[in-house]
N, C-alpha and C positions, 0 to 999 in steps of 0.2 A: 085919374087919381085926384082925392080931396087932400086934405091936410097930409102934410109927412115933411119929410128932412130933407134941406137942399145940402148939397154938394159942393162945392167949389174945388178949381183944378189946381193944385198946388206942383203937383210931380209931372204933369202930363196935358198938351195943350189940344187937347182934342183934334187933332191932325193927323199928327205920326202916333203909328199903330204902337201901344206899347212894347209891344215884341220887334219893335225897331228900335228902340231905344238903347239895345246892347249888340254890341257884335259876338256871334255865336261859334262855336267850334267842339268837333265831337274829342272826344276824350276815351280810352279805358278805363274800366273799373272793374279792377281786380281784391279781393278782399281774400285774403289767405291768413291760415294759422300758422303759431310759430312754428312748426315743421314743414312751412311750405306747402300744407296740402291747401286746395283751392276752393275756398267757402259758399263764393259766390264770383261770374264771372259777364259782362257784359261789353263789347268790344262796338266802338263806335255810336256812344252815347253823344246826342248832342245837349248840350250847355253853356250860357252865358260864361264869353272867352277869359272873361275875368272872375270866372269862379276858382279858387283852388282845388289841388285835386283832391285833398281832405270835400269840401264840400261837396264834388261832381259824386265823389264816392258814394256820400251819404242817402243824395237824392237821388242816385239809380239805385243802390243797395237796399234801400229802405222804403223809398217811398215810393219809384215807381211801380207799377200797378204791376204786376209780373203775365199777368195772362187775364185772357177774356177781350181784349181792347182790338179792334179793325186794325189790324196792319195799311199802311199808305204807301202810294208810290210819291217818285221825289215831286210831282207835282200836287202834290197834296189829297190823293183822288184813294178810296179804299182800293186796296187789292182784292180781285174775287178769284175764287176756285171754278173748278170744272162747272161747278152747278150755278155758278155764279153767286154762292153766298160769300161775305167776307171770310177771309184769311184772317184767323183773331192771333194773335199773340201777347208778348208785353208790350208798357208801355217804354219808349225811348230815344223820347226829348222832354228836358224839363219843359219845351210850350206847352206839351199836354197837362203832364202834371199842376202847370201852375193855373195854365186856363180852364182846368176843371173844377180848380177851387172857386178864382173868382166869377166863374161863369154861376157857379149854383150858389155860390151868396146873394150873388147877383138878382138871380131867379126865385129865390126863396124871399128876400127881402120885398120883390115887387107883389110876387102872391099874399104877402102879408101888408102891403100898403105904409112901407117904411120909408116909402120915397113920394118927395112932391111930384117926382113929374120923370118921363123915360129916360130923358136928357140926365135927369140927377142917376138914374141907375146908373147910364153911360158912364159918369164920371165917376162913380163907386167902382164899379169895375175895372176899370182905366189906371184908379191909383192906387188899387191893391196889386191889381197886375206889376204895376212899373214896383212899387215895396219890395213885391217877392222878387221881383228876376235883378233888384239893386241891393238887395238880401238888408234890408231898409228891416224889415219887421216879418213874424212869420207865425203861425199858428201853433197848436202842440199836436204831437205826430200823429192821433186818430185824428185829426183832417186828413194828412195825406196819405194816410192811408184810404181810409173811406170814404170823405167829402167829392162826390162828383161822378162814383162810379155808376149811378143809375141815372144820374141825368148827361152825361156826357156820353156814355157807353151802352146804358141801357142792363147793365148788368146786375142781377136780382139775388140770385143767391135763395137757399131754403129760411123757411123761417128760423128762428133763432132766439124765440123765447121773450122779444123784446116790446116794449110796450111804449105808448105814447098820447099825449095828450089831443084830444079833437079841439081845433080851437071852435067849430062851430056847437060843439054841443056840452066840450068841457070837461067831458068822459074820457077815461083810461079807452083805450083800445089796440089791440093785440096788433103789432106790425105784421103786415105780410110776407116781407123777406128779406134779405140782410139788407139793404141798399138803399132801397126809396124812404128811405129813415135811416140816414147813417147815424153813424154811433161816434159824436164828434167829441165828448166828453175824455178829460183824460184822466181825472181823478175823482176817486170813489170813496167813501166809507159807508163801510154795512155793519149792521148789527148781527149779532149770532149769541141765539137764545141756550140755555142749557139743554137740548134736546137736540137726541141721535138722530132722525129720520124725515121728521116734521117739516114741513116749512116756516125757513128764519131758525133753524137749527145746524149742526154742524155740519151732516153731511150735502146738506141744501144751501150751505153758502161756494162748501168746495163746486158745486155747480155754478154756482152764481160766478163764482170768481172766475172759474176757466172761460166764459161765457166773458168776461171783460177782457178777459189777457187776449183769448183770439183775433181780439178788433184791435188790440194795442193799448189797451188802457191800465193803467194801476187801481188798486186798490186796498183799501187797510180797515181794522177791524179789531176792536178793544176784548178781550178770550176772556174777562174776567169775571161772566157768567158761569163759567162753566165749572164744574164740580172737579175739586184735587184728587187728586190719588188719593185713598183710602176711603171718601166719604160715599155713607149710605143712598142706595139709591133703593126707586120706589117700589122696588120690584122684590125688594132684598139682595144683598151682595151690598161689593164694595164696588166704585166707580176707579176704572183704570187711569183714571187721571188725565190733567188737562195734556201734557207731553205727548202720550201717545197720539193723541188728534192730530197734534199740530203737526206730527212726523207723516201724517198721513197729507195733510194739505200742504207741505212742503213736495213732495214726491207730486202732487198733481201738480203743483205749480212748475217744478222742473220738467215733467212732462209736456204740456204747454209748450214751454221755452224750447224745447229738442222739435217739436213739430208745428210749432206759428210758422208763419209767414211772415211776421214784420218784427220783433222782438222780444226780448226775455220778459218771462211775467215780474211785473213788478208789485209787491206786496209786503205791505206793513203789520209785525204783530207785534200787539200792544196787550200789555199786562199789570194790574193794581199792585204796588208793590203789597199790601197786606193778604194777597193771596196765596194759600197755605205752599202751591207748586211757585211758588217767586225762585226759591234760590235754583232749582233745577232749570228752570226758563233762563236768569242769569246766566248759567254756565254747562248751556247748550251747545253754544259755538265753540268755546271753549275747549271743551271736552271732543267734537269733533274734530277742532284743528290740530287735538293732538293724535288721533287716531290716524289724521292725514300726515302726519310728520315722522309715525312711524310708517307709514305706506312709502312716503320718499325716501328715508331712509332704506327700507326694502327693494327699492327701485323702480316704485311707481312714478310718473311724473309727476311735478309740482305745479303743473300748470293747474290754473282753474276750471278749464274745461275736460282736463285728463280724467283718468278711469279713477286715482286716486282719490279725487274730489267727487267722484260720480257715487261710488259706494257709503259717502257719508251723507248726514241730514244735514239740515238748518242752514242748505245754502241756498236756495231762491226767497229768503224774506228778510228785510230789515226788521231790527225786534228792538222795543223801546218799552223803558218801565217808567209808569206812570207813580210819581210820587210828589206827595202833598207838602202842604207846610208842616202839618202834623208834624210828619214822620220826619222832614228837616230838622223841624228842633229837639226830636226824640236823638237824631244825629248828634246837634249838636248840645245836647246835655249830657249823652252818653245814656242815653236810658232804654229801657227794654222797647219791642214791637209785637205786638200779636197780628197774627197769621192767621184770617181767619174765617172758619167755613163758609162758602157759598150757601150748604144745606139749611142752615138757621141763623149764619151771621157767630155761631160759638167759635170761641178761640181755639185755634186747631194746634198751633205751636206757638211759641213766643221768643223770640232772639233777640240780639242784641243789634240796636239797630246803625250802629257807630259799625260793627262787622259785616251788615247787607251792604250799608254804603260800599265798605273799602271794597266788598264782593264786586257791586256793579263795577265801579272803579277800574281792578285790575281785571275785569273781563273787557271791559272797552277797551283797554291800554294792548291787551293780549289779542284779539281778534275784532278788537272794533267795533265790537256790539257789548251791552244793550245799549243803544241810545238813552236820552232822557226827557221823558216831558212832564214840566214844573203846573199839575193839574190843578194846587187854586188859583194861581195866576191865570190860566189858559180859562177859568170858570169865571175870573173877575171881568176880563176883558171881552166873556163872550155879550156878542151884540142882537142874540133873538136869545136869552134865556126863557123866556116863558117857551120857547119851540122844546126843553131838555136839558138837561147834561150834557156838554160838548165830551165824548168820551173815546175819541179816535181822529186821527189823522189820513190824510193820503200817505204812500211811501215814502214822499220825498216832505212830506209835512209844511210844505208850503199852504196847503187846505187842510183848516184844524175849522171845526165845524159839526155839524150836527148826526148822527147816523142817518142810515138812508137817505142822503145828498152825493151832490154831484157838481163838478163845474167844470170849466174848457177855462183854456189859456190862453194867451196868446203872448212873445215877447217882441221889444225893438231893439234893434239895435245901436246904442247910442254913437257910436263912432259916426256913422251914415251922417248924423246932424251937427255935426261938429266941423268947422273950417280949418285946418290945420296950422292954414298959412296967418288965417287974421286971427287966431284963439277965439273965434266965437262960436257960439253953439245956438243954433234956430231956434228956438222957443217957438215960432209960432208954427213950421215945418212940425215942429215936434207933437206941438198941442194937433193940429190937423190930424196925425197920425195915428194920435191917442183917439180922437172922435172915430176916424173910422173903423179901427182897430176893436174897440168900444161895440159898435156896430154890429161888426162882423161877431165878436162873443154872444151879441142877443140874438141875432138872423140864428145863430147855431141853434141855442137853447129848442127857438121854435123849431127849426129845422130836425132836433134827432128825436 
């Protein structure tokens, strides 16, 4: 290799193997709902012996690979069958799981010439190893879920619709199957145009979106394209309005969530406050949790996941109204708001806008939703405007950014760098960890 990025051993002295660095021990992991039935079930996980069982939980429940992976014997050797092919099942020890991650950052980093020299991989791998099994810092959940399963296991998967950049020619091209391009991104925002059918239309995002929730990723997406209840559409008739859609992409996203593998879909909708369906979006949830309260009341369960919660909408999205300074100070003068068509921009209705506020208000206070995001602020601070209108969030709105983008995460954990006994905290442990950490988000980008 020519130029690239040296390493230095901060966590790990090139000696002892990182997976000696902890003492290990197998653990159950049992996950059950409140009436005791049994979720998920894995007996004799092994785990660094200083994980808790909250944590052991998490990373057999979630992230180890459940199937496809070479079963071993206790000498580390694959198990084979009658024909002699491996014995595949899940995975069940965090070494796999963690050495699948840093083994394909690893691998990924050097095919792209991010390292001065093999020595420097060696130690990139070495002190991301020792991070994760010190739970030091750790990636966001589409790593482990997918990071590693083709290069460690070999495992492919059909295609999936997914797409990728060539770095030698620079050209989009079509992945060949889930794996050998994992899908390491955790948060998304998509645009969705007025249109039924099309691609970049409604029914072509609810594809889009299912297609992120399966690999474990979020995504979110501003609806305030899309045409209200009552306005003219081009065909003649009236358009059934923005609500009914979204009853429809809530239902696939619960769908999703009942039949993943790795977790509930998570997804954000977002809407103009001066769009004519604003107050019905408001007091969507609302109006559901009381349908749900007279179901408990009847004596359905109150649980989240019971049947009573199951037969209403607007439960797999967080939902956030997007409002301006405008309409803040239309608030606070007390003065009217128009509502107004998608179809030509004409005022559809006009209220009071001191009464939408209190609306959002006690809908948040009542079920917690709608969120709120303050759009000229979030338009002052955006940092590529000439890329658009910043006009959507991820779910958990930590990625406020452009449509059709994307990013991975990674966190640390500050305790790890903190001395308890002398009150000091590593700074330069810390900064090392941010470099590698840093790293490992670019190796991704290339990588899915």
């Amino acid at each position: 290799m020519s130029e690239g990025l040296r390493i230095e051993r901060r966590f790990t002295d090139g000696v002892t193997d990182p997976f000696d660095t902890v003492e290990w021990t197998t653990k159950d992991s049992r996950i059950t709902n409140p009436d005791g039935s049994v979720v998920f079930e894995m007996v004799g996980a092994e785990v660094p012996a200083a994980w808790s069982q909250v944590a052991a939980d998490i990373i057999v429940s979630k992230y180890f690979r459940k199937a496809g992976v070479p079963e071993l014997d206790d000498a580390g050797n694959p198990i084979l069958d009658d024909a002699d092919e491996p014995v595949l099942g899940p995975e069940r020890s965090a070494r796999q799981t963690i050495g699948r991650l840093a083994a394909t950052w690893r691998a990924w980093g050097e095919d792209h010439d991010y390292f001065a020299s093999a020595q420097d991989a060696d130690v990139f791998e070495d002190e991301l190893t020792f991070m994760l099994l010190h739970q030091m810092g750790s990636p966001n959940s589409p790593q482990w879920f997918n990071t590693g399963l083709h290069h460690s296991y070999g495992i492919t998967g059909p295609e999936q619709g997914f797409w990728f950049v060539d770095p030698d020619t620079e050209e989009m091209v079509a992945s060949p199957d889930s794996y050998s391009r994992p899908a390491p991104h955790a948060c998304f925002i998509q645009a969705v145009d007025d249109d039924l059918v099309n691609p970049g239309g409604i029914m072509d995002l609810w594809v889009r979106e299912a297609r992120l929730f399966k690999f474990g990723s979020g995504t979110g997406s501003n609806f305030s394209n899309v045409r209200a209840e009552g306005e003219p559409l081009s065909g003649g008739g009236k358009s059934s309005g923005l609500m009914s859609f979204l009853k429809v992409g809530d239902r696939a996203a619960g769908a999703i969530k009942s039949g993943g593998t790795t977790r509930r879909a998570a997804k954000m909708v977002i809407l103009d406050v001066d769009h004519p369906d604003i107050e019905a979006f408001i007091n969507w949830k609302v109006e559901e949790e009381d349908k749900v309260r007279a179901l408990v009341a009847a004596g359905y369960s109150s649980d989240f996941n019971g049947e009573g919660y199951a037969t209403v909408s607007g439960q797999n999205s967080n939902n956030s109204v997007r409002v301006s300074n405008e309409f803040l100070q239309a608030v606070a003068d007390d003065d009217e708001w128009n509502l107004t068509r998608r179809y030509d921009g004409a005022t559809m209705k006009t209220v009071k806008a001191r009464e939408l506020w209190d609306t959002i208000a006690e809908a948040a206070w009542a079920c917690a939703d709608p969120g709120v995001q303050f759009d000229t602020t979030i338009q002052e601070w955006h940092t590529c405007p000439a890329g658009g209108k910043i006009r959507a969030t991820n779910p958990c709105s930590e990625y406020v950014f452009l449509d059709n983008t994307a990013c991975n995460l990674a966190s640390l954990n500050l305790v790890k760098f903190y001395d308890d006994e002398t009150g000091v905290f590593d700074i330069d442990a810390y900064r090392h960890a941010i470099r590698l950490w840093t790293m490992v988000l670019e190796i991704s980008v290339t990588m899915a």
